[in-house]
C-alpha positions in Angstrom: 0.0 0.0 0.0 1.1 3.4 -0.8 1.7 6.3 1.3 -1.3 8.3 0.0 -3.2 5.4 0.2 -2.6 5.4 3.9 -3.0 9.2 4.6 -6.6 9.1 2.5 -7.6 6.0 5.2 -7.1 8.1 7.8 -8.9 11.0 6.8 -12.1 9.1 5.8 -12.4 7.4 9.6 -11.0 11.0 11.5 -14.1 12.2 9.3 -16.3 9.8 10.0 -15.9 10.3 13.8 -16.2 14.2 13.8 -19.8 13.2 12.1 -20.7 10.9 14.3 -19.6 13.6 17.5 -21.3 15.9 15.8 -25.0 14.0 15.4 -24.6 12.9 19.3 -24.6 16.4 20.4 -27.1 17.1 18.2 -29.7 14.6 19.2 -28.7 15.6 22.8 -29.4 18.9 22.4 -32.7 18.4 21.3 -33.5 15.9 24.1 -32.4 19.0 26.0 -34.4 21.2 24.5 -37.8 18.6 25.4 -37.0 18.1 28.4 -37.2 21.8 29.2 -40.0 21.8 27.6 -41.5 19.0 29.7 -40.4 21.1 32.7 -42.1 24.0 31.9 -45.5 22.0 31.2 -44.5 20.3 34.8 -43.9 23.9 36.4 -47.0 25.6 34.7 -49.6 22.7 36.0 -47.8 22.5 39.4 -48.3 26.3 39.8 -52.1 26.2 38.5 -52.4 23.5 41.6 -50.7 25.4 44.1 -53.5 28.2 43.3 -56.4 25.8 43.3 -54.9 24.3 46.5 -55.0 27.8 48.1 -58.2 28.9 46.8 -59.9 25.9 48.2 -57.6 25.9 51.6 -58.8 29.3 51.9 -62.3 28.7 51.0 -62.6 25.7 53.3 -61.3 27.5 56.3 -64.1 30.4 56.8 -67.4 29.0 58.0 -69.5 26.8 56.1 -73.8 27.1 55.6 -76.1 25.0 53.2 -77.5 26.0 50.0 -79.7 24.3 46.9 -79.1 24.8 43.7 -82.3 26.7 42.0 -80.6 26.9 38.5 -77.3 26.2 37.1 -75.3 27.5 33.9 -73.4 24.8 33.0 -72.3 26.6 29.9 -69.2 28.9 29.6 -69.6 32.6 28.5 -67.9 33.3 25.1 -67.5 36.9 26.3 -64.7 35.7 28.8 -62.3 34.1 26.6 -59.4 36.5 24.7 -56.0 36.0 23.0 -53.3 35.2 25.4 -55.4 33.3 27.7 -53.9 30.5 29.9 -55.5 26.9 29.9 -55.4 23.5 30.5 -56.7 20.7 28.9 -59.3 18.8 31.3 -61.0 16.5 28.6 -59.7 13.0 29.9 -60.3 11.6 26.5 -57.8 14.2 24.8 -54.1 13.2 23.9 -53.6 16.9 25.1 -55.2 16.0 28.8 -53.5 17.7 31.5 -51.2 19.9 28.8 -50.9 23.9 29.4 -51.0 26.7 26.6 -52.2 30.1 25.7 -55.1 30.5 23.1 -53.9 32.2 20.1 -55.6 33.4 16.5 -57.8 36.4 15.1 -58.8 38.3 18.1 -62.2 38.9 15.9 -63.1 35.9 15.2 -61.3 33.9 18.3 -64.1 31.3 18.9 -65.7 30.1 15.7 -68.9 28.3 15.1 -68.5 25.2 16.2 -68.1 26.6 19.7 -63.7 26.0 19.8 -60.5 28.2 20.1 -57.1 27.6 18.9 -54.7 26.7 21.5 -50.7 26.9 21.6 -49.4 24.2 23.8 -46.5 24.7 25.4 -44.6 22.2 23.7 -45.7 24.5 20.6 -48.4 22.1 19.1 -51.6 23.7 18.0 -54.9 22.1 18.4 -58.7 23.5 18.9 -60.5 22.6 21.8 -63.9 23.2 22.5 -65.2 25.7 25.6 -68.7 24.1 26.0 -70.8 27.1 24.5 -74.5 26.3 24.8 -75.8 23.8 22.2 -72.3 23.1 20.3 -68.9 21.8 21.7 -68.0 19.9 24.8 -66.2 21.4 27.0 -62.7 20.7 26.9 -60.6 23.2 28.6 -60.8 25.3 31.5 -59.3 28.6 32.0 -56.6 29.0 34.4 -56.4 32.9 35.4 -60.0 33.3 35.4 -63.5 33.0 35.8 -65.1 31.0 32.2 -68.4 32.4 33.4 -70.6 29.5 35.0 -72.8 30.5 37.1 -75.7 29.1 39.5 -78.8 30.7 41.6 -78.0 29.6 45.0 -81.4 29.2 47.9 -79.2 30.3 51.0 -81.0 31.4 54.3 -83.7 32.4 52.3 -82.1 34.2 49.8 -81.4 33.9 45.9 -77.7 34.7 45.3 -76.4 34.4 41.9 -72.8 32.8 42.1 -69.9 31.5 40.6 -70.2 27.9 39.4 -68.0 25.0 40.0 -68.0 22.7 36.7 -65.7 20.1 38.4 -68.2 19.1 41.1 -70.9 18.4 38.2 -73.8 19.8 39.6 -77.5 20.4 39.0 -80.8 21.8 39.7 -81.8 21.2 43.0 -78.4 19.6 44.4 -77.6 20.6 47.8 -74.2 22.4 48.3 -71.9 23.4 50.7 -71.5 27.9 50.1 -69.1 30.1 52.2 -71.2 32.2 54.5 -69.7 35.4 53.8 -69.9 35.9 49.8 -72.3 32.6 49.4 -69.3 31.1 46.5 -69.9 27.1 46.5 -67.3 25.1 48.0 -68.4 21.7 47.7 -71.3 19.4 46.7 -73.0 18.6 50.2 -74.6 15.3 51.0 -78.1 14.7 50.0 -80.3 15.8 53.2 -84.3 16.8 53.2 -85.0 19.0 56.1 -87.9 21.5 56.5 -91.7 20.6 56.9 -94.1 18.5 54.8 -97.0 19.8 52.1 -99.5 18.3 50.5 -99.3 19.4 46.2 -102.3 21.2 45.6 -102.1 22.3 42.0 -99.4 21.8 39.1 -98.9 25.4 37.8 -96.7 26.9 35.2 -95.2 29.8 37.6 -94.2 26.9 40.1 -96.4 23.7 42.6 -98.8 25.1 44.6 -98.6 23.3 48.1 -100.8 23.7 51.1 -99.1 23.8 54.8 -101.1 24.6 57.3 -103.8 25.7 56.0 -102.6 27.6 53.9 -102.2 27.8 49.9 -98.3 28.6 48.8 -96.1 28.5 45.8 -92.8 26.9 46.0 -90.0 26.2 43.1 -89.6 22.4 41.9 -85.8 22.4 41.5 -85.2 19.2 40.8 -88.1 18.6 38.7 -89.5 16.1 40.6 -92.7 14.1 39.3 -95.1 15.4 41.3 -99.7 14.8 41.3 -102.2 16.4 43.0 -102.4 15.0 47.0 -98.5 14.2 46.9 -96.5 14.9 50.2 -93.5 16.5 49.4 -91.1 18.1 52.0 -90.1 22.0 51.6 -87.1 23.3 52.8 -87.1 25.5 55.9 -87.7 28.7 54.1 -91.1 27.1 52.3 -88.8 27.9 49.3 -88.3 25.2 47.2 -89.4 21.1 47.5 -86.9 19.0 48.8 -88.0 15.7 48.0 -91.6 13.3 47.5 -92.6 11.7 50.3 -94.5 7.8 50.5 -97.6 8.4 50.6 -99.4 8.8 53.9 -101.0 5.7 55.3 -103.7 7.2 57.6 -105.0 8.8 54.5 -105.6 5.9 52.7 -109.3 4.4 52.2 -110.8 7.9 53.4 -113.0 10.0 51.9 -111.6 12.5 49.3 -114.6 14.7 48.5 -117.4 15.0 51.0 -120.4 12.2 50.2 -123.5 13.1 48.3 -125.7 10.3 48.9 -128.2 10.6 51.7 -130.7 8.2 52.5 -133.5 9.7 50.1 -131.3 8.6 47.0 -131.7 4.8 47.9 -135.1 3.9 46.5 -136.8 1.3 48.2 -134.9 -0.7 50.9 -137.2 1.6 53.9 -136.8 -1.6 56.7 -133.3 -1.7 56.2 -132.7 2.1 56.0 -134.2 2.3 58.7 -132.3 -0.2 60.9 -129.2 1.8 59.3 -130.2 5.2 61.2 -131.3 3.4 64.5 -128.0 2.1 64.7 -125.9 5.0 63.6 -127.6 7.7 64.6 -130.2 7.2 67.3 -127.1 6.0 70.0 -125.8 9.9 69.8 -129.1 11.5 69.2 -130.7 9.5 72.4 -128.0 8.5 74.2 -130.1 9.0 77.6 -132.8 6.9 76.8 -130.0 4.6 75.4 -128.3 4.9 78.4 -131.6 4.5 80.8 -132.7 0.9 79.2 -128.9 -0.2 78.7 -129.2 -0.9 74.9 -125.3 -0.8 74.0 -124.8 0.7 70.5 -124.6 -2.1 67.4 -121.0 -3.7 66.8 -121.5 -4.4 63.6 -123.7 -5.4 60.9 -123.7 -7.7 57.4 -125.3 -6.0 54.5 -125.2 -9.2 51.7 -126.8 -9.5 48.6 -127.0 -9.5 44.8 -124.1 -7.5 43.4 -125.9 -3.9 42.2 -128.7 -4.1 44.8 -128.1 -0.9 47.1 -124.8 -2.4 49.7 -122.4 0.3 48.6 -125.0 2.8 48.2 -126.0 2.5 51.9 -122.6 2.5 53.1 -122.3 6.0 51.2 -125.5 7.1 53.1 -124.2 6.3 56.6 -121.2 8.4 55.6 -123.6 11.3 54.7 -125.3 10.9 58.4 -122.2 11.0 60.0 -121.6 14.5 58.6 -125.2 15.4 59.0 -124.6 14.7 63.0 -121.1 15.7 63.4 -120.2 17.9 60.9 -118.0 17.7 57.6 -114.4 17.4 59.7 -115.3 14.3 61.3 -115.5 12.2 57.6 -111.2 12.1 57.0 -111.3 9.8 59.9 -114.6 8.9 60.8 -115.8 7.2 57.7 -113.3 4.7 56.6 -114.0 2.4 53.7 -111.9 -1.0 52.7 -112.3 -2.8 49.4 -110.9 -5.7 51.0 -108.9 -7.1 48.4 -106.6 -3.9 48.5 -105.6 -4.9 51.7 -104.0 -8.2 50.9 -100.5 -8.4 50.7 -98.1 -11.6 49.5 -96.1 -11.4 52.5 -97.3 -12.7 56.0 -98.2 -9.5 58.7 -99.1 -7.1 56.4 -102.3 -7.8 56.1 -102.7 -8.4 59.6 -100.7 -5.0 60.1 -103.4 -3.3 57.8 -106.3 -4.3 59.8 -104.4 -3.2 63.0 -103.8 0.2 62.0 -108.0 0.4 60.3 -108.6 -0.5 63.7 -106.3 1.6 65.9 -107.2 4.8 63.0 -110.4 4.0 64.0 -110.0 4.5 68.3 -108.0 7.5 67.8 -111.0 9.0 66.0 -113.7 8.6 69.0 -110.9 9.9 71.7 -111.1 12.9 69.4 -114.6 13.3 68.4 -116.3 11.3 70.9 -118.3 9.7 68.5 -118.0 6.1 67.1 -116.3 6.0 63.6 -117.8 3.4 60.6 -115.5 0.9 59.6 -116.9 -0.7 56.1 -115.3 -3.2 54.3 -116.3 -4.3 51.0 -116.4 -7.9 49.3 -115.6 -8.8 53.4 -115.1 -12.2 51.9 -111.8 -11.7 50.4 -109.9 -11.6 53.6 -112.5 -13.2 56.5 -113.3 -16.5 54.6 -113.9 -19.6 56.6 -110.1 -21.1 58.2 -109.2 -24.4 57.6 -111.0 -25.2 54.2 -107.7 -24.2 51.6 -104.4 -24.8 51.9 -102.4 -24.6 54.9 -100.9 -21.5 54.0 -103.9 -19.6 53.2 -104.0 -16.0 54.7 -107.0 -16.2 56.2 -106.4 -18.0 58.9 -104.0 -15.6 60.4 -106.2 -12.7 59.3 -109.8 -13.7 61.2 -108.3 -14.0 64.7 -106.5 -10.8 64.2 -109.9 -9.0 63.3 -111.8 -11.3 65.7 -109.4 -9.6 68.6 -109.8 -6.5 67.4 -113.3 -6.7 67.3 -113.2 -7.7 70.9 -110.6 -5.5 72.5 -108.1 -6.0 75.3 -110.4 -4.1 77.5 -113.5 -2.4 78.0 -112.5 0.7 76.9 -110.8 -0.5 73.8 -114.3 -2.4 73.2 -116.3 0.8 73.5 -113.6 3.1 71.6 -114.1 0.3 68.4 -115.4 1.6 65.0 -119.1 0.3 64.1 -118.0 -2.5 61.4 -119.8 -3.1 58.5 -118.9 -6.1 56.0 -120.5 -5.8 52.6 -120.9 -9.1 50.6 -122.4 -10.8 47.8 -121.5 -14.5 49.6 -122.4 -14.4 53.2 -121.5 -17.9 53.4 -118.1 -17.2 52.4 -117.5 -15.7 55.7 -116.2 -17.3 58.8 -118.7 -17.8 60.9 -116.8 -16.5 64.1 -117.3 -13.6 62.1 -120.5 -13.3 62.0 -121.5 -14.4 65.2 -123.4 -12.8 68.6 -121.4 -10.2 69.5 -119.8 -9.2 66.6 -121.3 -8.5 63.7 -124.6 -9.6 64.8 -126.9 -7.7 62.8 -127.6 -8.8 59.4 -129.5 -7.4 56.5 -129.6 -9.3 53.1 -131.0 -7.1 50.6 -133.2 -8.8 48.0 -134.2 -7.7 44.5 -136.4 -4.5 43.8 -140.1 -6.1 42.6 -142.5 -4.5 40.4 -143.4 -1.9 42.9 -139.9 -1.1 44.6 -138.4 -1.1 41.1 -140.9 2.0 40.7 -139.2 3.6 43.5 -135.4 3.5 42.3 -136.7 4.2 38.3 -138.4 7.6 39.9 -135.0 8.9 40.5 -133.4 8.2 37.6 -136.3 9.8 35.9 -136.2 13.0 38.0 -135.1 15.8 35.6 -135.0 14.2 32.5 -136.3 15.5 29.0 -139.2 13.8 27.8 -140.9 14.2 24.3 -144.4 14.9 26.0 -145.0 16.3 29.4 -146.7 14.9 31.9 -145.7 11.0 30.4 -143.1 10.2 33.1 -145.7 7.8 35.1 -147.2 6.6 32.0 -143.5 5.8 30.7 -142.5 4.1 34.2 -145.2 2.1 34.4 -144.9 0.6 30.3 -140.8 0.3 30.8 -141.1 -1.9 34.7 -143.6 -4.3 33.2 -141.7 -4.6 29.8 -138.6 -5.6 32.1 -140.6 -7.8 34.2 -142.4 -9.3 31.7 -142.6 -13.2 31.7 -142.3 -12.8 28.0 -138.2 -11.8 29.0 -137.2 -15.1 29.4 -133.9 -16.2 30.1 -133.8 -20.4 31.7 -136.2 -22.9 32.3 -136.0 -24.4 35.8 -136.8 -27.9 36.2 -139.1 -27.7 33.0 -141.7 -26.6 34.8 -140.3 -22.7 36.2 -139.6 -19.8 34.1 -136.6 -17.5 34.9 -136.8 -14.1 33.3 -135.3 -11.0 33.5 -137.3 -9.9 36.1 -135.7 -12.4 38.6 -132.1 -10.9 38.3 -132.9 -6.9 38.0 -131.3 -4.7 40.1 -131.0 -0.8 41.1 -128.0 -0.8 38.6 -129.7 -2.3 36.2 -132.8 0.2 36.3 -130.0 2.7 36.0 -128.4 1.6 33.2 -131.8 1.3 31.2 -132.5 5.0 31.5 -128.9 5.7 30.4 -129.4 4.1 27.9 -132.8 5.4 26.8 -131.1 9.1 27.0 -128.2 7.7 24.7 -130.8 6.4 22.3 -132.3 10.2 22.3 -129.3 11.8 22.3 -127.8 10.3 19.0 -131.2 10.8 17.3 -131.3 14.8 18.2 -127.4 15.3 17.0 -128.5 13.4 13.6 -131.4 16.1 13.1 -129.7 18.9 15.1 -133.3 18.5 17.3 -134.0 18.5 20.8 -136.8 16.3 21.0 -136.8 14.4 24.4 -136.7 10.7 25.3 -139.9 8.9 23.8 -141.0 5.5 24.6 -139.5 3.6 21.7 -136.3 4.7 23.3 -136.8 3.3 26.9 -138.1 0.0 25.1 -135.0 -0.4 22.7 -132.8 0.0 26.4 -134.9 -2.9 27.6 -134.2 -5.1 24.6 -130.4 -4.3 24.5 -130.6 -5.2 28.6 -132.3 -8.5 28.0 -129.9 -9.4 25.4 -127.3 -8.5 27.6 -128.1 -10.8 30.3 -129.0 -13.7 28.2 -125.2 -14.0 27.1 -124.5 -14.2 31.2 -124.4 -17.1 33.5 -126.7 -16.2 37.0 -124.8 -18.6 39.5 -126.1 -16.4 42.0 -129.3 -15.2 40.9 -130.2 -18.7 40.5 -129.3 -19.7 43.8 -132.0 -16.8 45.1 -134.3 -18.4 42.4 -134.2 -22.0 43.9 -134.6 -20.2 47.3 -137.8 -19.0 46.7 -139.1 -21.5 45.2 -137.5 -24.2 48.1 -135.7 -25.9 45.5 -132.2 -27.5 46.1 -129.8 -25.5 44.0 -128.2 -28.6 42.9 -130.7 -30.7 42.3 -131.9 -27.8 39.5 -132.4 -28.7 35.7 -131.5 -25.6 34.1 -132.1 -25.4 30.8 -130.7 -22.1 28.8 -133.9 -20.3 26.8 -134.0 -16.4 25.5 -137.0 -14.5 24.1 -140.9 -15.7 25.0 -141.8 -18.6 27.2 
């Protein structure tokens, strides 16, 4: 090898190795250069928590009260962001999320129309974030030097104070909140607490709920937009404000009357014997309570009222409640007059029930050491929960639920025994009752209401014909008289007993029935005057047709019951009975 052979070697590696130098410090420089970078990023955030950390330090040390949120802006104001503004990135779903920069662009046009600004990142990346404007972007970044303009209407002490929001603690109408006492700023989300009185919702209106407490009619907010009906107990914060929360409903107001009772004992057509007995035991032990007193007749227990379904019970449980007001006046009805439909009362799980007819009991004691009157307990379809014991399965909830009535009925003492409701148990199957029930004693009086006849049938259809438009005056007797013996006609045939006895329509009407056929009648007229635009009255085509439509009613309806009556009267043996189905005449 040659001597400028060797001398060119050595250049090439001497050159080689100054490159190589020089590309190291290169590449450290610029690791240099981001790490710096990284620092300042570090130092920036660091900083913006060090001021958070002493705004809330100092915030948390002055004394603390209790707000609710009335409204919140959850929205950032675009008139509070400029050029040069610091920010950080609080979107955890951004690559950017926890960076620091300043926003940068056209100061005109800084926030464009999907609701973002540009932002220089420290590391000297660009990207647009958005600042949660109303109906467009997300927000994404939060400013760092000052207020982005949320705000809230804070309920403190009474007051409406318009603060500063806090987006972090994700809050909303109606939230409770933790505010400093002195310029009412929120501190912190408080826990979830319901203090103040209770209201009963009287009326939903547009300017807020109208609530009544004590006695008295107010308005109050509905923060949290609560779903709220009319009778709802809600509970309204100390400063009858704003409502707090829905309460469960009220127990002792269940099963009483809502609106005061409109049917007296003149509305009940027919039925005068048991009417009658009704009134001597309701209302002749207060009216005559010396004479009462002087021959020592103690005051009925409590009575049966059974019979066809439709016949009068319910009505004459809704005419006792009337007498009750008539004698004591309207404020004794919440809690004097109580009325069951017993199968409400059942309940899946064992003591409920029994709990149930505790407290109708107990609701019913605490109303005569109040009034000093005896309130009226009624139950309807009584057979659903004080059936015979020991006839179903072993399980079956009535034999836990007749001894607990049967000791209430009773009483530990004699006091409880004379502070006990008057009971009444309303049923179409009186033998569907335990007899324990329904002995001496108890409820000992028993009134089984049969079906109207020809002439009592008169007595109900007069007041369903009181008022109503006829086509000629002075027909309303006339018309009575032609529509009863249409619907008793033998020609209305509906079985054939035994070959030999004819069951018509007759032998299963009842007040409801009577009813229905003059609804029907004014229907009938009704549809006839919109067709000519006349008002011509009901006629007697019309009451007939309601006939018809009733007979062809029935005839599609099995009358296990009505039969039963049938074979009654007529000292057959239900089950020795050859019925045979028949419609139209005999």
């Amino acid at each position: 090898m040659s001597n400028t052979e060797e001398l060119n070697g050595t250049n090439v590696e001497t050159h080689i190795e100054r490159e190589v130098q020089r590309r190291v410090s290169v590449f450290r420089g610029q690791q240099v250069s981001e790490v710096q970078e990284l620092r300042q990023i570090i130092d920036a955030c660091r900083q913006d928590l060090i001021r958070q950390n002493a705004l809330i330090s100092k915030m948390t040390s002055d004394p603390l009260s209790f707000g609710t949120l009335i409204r919140v802006n959850t929205h950032t104001a675009k008139e509070c962001f400029s050029l040069n503004d610091q920010v950080i990135v609080t979107d955890p779903q951004s690559v950017y999320y926890q960076k620091a920069g300043v926003i940068i662009g056209d100061p005109s046009n800084l926030i464009d129309e999907q609701g973002t600004v540009l932002v220089k990142l420290l590391d000297q990346s660009e990207a647009r974030f958005g600042i949660g404007l109303e109906g467009k972007a997300r927000a994404q970044i939060n400013l760092t030097d000052k207020s982005d303009g949320t705000s809230a209407i804070v309920n403190a002490d009474g007051k409406f104070w318009e603060v500063r929001g806090v987006p972090n603690l994700n809050l909303k109408s109606g939230d409770f909140v933790k505010i400093r006492a002195d310029n009412k700023a929120i501190v912190a989300k408080a826990d979830d607490i319901a203090v103040g009185p209770i209201a009963s919702v009287s009326a939903i209106t547009d300017y807020g709920v109208e609530v009544k407490f004590r006695s008295e009619n107010i308005i109050v907010t509905n923060p949290k937009e609560i779903s709220l009906e009319e009778g709802d107990r809600v509970s309204i914060d100390t400063n009858l404000n704003l409502i707090v929360k829905k309460l469960p409903e009220d127990n002792s107001k269940r099963y009483s009357l809502v609106t005061e009772p409109t049917c007296s004992w003149d509305d009940i057509g027919g039925l005068e014997d048991i009417k009658q007995e009704l009134k001597d035991a309701i209302e002749l032990p207060m009216q005559k309570s010396d004479i009462f007193e002087y021959y020592k007749v103690k005051p009925m227990r409590g009575g049966l009222l059974c019979g066809p379904p439709g016949c009068g019970k319910t009505m004459l449980a809704r005419a006792c409640a009337s007498s009750l007001a008539s004698m004591h006046g309207k404020e004794v009805l919440p809690t004097g007059f109580i009325f069951v439909k017993a199968p409400e009362i059942l309940n899946m799980y064992v003591g409920n029930t029994e709990a149930e007819v505790r407290n109708l009991f107990a609701r019913s004691r605490k109303h005569y050491r109040k009034f000093g009157s005896k309130a009226l307990l009624v139950f309807d379809e009584a057979e659903a929960i004080l059936g015979p014991r020991g006839v179903r399965r072993s399980s079956d909830i009535t034999d836990t639920v007749v001894p607990m009535f049967l000791g209430e009925m009773d009483g530990v003492d004699e006091q409880q025994t004379i502070e006990n409701p008057i009971v009444l148990l309303l049923t179409n199957r009186p033998e569907s009752l335990d007899q324990a029930v329904i002995r001496h004693r108890r409820i000992n009086r028993h009134w089984k209401i049969g079906r109207p006849n020809e002439f009592t049938a008169s007595n109900i259809m007069k007041l369903y014909f009181h008022n109503i438009p006829l086509d000629k005056e002075d027909a309303s007797e006339q018309y009575m008289m032609i529509t009863l013996a249409d619907l008793f006609s033998k020609q209305r045939l509906l079985y054939r007993v035994n070959n030999e006895h004819d069951f018509t329509l007759g032998d299963c009407v009842n007040g409801a029935m009577i009813e229905e056929i003059v609804e029907m009648a004014k229907m009938s007229a009704l549809h006839r005057d919109l067709k000519h635009s006349t008002k011509t009255g009901i006629n007697l085509n019309d009451l007939r047709q309601a006939v018809e439509k009733i007979h062809r009613q029935q005839a599609s309806v099995y009358h296990e019951l009505d039969l039963k009556d049938f074979a009654e009267k007529l000292k057959i043996e239900p089950t020795s009975m050859q019925i045979q189905r028949r419609f139209g005449s005999a």
